[in-house]
C-alpha positions in Angstrom: -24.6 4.3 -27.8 -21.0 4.7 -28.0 -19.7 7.4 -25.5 -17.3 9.7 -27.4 -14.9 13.0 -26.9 -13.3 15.4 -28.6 -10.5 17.3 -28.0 -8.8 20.1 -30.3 -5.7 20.9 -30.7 -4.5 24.3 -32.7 -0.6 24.3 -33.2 0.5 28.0 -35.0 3.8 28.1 -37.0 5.7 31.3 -38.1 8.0 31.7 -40.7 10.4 34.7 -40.0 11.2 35.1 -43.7 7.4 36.1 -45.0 6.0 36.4 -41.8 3.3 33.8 -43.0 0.9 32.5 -40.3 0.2 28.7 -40.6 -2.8 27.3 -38.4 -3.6 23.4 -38.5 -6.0 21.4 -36.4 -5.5 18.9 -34.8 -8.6 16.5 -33.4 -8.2 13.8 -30.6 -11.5 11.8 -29.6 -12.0 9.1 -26.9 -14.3 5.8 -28.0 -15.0 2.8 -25.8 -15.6 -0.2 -28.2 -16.9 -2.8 -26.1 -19.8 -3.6 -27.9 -18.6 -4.0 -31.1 -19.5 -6.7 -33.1 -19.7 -7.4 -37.2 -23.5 -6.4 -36.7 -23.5 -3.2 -34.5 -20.0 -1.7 -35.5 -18.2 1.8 -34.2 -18.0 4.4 -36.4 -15.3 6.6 -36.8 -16.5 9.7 -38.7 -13.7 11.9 -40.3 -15.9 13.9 -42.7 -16.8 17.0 -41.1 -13.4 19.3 -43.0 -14.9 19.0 -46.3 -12.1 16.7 -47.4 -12.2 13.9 -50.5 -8.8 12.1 -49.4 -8.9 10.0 -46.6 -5.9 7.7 -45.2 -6.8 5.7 -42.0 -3.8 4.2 -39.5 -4.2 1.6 -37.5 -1.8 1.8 -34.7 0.8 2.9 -36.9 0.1 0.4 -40.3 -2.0 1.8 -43.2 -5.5 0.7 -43.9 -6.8 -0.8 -46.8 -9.5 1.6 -46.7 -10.3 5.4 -48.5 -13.4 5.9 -46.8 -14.2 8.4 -44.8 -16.2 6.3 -42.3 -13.5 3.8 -40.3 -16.2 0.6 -38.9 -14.5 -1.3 -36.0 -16.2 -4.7 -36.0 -14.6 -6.7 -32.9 -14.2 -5.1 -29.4 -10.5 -6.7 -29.3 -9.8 -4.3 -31.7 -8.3 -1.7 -29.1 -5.6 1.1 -29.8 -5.1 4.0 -31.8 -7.0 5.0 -35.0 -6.0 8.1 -36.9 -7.7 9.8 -40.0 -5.2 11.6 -42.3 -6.7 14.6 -44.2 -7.2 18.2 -44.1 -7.7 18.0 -40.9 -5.9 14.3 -39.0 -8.2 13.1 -36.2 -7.0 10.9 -33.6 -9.1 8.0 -32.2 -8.5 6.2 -28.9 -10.5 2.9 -29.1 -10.8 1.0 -25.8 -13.1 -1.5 -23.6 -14.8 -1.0 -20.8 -14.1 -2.7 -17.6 -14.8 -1.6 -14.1 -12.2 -1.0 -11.8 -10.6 -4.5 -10.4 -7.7 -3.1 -7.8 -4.7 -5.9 -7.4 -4.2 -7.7 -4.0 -2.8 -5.2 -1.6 -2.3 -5.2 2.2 -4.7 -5.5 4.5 -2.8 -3.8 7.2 1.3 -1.9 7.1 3.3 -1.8 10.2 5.9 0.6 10.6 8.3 1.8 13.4 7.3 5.0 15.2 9.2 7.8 13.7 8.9 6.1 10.1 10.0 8.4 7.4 8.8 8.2 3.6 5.9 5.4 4.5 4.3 4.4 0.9 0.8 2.4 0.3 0.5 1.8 -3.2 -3.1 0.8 -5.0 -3.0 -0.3 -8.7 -6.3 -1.2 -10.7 -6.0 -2.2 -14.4 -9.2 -0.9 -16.3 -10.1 1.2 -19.3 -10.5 4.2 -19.6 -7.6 4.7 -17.3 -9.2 5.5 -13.7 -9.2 8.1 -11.3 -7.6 7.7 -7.8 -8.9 9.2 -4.7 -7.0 9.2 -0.9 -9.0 9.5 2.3 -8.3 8.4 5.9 -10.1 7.2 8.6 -9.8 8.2 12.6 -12.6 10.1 14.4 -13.9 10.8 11.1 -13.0 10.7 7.4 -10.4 12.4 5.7 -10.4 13.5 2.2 -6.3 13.1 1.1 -6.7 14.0 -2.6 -5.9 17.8 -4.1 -3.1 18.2 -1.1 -5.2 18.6 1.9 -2.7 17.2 4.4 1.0 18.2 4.2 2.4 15.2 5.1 0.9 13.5 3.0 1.6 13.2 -1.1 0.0 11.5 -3.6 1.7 10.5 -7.3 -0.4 8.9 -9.7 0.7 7.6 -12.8 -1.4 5.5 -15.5 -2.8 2.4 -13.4 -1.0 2.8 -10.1 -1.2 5.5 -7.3 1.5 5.9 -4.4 0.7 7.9 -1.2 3.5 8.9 1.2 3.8 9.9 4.5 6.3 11.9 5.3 6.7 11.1 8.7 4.9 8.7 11.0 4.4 9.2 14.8 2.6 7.0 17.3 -1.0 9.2 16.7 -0.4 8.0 13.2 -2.3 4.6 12.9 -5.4 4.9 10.8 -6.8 3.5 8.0 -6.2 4.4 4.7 -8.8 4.0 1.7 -8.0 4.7 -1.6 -10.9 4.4 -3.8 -10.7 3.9 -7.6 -13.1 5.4 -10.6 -14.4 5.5 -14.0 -16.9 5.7 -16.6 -17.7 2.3 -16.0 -17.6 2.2 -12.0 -16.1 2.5 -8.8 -14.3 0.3 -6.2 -12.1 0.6 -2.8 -9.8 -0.9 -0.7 -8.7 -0.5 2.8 -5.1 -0.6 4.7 -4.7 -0.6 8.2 -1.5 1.4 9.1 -0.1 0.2 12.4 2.5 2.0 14.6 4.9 -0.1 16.6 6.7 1.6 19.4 10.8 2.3 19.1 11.5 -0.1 21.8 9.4 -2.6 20.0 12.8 -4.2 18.5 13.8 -4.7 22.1 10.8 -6.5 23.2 12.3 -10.0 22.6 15.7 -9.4 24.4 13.8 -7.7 27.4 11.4 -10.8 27.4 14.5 -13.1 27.6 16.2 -11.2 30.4 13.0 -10.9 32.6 12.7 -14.8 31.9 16.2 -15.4 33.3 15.6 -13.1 36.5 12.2 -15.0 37.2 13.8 -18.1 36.6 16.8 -17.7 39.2 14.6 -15.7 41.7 12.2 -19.1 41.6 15.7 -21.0 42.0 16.7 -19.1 45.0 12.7 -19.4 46.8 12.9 -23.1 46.4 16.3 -23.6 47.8 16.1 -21.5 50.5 12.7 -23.7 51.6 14.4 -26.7 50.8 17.6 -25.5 53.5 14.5 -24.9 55.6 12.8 -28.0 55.3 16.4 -29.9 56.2 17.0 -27.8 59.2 13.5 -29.1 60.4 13.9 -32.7 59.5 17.3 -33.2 60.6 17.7 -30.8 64.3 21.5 -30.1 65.5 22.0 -32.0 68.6 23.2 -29.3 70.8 21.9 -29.8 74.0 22.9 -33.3 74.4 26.5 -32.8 73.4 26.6 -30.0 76.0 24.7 -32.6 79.0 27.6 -34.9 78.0 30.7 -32.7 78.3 29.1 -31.6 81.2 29.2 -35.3 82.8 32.5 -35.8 81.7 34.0 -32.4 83.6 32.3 -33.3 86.6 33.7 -37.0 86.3 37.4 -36.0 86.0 37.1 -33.3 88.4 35.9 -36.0 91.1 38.5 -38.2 90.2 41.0 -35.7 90.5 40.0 -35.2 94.4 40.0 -38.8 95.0 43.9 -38.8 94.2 
């Protein structure tokens, strides 16, 4: 079974100069091909406006075809199919594929105070997915349909961006952003990290703190090594005093002799 839908589209013209309403439909239907083959082909019906002229494009060139029944026989034949009529239909053939998200980071560090902070998570599948947001602290966090004001989401096509408008030191968490569609589901992780301001600093301060331990382990080992002299080598003080002492007394006692 090949899942289908249908949209409809009613554009109304006026002309001012008979005042002559003009209504004309417009269909738009979704159909996933995967399965495809010469044996089990898609069908594209365009026979329910009770018309007998049928033109079918094939994104953008003309089929050699005036039935009113398109048959897509190979799932590589993706794209857009449109039935020109009474009323034109618009098919949008595609695979299914399960959402495959591309290599993204594992963990983002920033700078406390961090302004305009971005994690991006793309996943190429058909039909184009749906992106969902949450964050983990205590407890989960549902992002998605503007929950948290510093926090916005634009999605476009394959890829979805959230921003953080400001990130404080509270901020690390992490962030999940989990992909869907009609053929599954898959979700990936980022660990935000906050570094402090000062963090920049870190390797100048660890240099300077280096430099002080070095000299004040220079100045310890000196001042034991001056010690350690002193000790080995004693000033002979005592001795030189006992022998200027000898000599006064000598000269003295020769001075009384004369």
């Amino acid at each position: 079974m090949h899942k289908m839908t249908n949209f409809q589209c009613l554009i109304v013209g006026i002309f001012l100069s008979n005042l002559i309403l003009v209504t004309i439909a417009q269909e738009y239907s979704t159909v996933h091909i995967t399965k495809a083959t010469e044996e089990t082909p898609v069908k594209l019906n365009c026979t329910n406006n009770g018309s007998t002229s049928y033109t079918w494009l094939y994104n953008g060139a003309e089929q050699k075809t005036d039935s009113s029944i398109f048959q897509i026989t190979n799932s590589k034949h993706v794209g857009r199919y449109i039935c020109i009529s009474l009323t034109n239909i618009t098919f949008e053939a595609y695979n299914l594929s399960a959402p495959v998200i591309g290599h993204g980071e594992k963990s983002h560090t920033v700078i406390e105070g961090a302004e305009n902070v971005t994690l991006t998570c793309t996943s190429y599948s058909s039909p184009t997915p749906n992106f969902y947001w949450a964050l983990y602290k205590e407890k989960k966090v549902n992002i998605s349909g503007g929950r948290l004001a510093n926090h916005k989401i634009k999605t476009e096509g394959f890829k979805s961006e959230l921003t953080i408008a400001s990130v404080d030191m509270d901020g690390r968490a992490d962030y999940e952003c989990l992909v869907e569609n009609t053929a599954g589901k898959k979700n990936t992780t980022t660990l935000l990290r906050v570094r402090s301001r000062l963090a920049p600093l870190w390797p100048f301060l660890a240099i300077v703190a280096e430099v002080a331990l070095m000299a004040i382990i220079t100045l310890i080992f000196a001042r034991r090594a001056k010690a350690k002299s002193k000790k080995a080598n004693p000033a002979p003080t005592e001795s030189v005093n006992s022998n200027n002492e000898a000599q006064g007394s000598g000269a003295q006692h020769n001075a009384k002799e004369d």
